[in-house]
Each structure stands twice: as C-alpha cells, then as structure tokens.
N, C-alpha and C positions, 0 to 999 in steps of 0.2 A: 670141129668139135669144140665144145666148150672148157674152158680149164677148172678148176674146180678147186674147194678149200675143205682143207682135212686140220681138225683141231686136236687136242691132246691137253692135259691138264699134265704140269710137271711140281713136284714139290720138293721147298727147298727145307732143309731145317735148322741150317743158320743162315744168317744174312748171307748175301753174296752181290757182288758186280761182275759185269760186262763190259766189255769195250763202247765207248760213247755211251753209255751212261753218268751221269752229273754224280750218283750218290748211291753206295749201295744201298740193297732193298733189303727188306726183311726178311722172316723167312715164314713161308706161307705156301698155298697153291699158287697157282700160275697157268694161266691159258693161255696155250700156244697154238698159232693159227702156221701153216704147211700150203701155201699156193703152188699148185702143181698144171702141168699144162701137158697134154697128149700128146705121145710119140706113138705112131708104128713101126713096128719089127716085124719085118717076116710075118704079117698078115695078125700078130701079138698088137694090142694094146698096153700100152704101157703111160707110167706117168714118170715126168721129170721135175723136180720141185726147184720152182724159179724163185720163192722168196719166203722168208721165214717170219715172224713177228710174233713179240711176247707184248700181251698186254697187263698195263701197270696200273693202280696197284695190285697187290693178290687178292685174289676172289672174296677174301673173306673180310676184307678191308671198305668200309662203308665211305666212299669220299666223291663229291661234289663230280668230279673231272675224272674221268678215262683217256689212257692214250695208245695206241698202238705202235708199239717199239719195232722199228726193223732191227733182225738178229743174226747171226752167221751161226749156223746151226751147228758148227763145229766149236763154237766158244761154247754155246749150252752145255752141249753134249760135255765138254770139260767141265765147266764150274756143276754140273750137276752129278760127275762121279767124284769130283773132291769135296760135293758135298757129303757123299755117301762116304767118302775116307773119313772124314768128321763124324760123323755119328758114332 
C-alpha cells in the first residue's frame, strides 16, 4: 500500500518558535503537512504518522523561497495551545 499525505492549516496569533528553528515566526496560517504510512489490525486499516512538517513562511506571507520544516507534532500541539492561552 502506498503511504499517503494529510495536510491541515494551523493558526497562530502571535509569534511563536519551535525547536530548531533559527527565529521565531509570525503569527499567521500555517500548513501542516502529516505523512502517514499503513498498518493492519485485525483485518482494520489503519494509519501511523511517520513525519510531520510545517511549511515556512505563513500562507499569507508573499516571499521569493518556501521551505518545508520537519516538526515533532508534540511541540506544535504545545506552542499552539499557549497560543490559545495568549489570546
């Protein structure tokens, strides 16, 4: 079976950083790419997400260069509920 790529658009509204990132970013959208790869269970299809990546700048952000960030989906998932503490 083939693995496959589920995206999601995340938003921040203030700046925020990540691990390995050089500088925080703004705060904007954000498209978040989820690579996932096929397991069976007990005759189930299932997916296991093998890597994560946010791409930089935010969507609404016109610039020259794109780059696709690998991410640890457990750091988003933080910086984007203390974003929501922040607001």
């Amino acid at each position: 079976m083939n693995n496959r790529t589920t995206q999601k658009i995340v938003r921040f509204q203030s700046a925020f950083s990540l691990p390995g990132f050089d500088a925080p970013q703004p705060p904007g959208e954000y498209l978040v790419d989820h690579d996932e790869e096929p397991i069976e269970i007990a005759s189930h299809l299932a997916w296991r997400r093998v890597a994560t990546f946010i791409h930089l700048p935010a969507i609404s952000t016109v610039c020259p260069t794109q780059q696709m960030v690998p991410i640890d989906p457990a750091f988003l998932d933080a910086a984007l509920e203390q974003d929501q503490k922040q607001s």
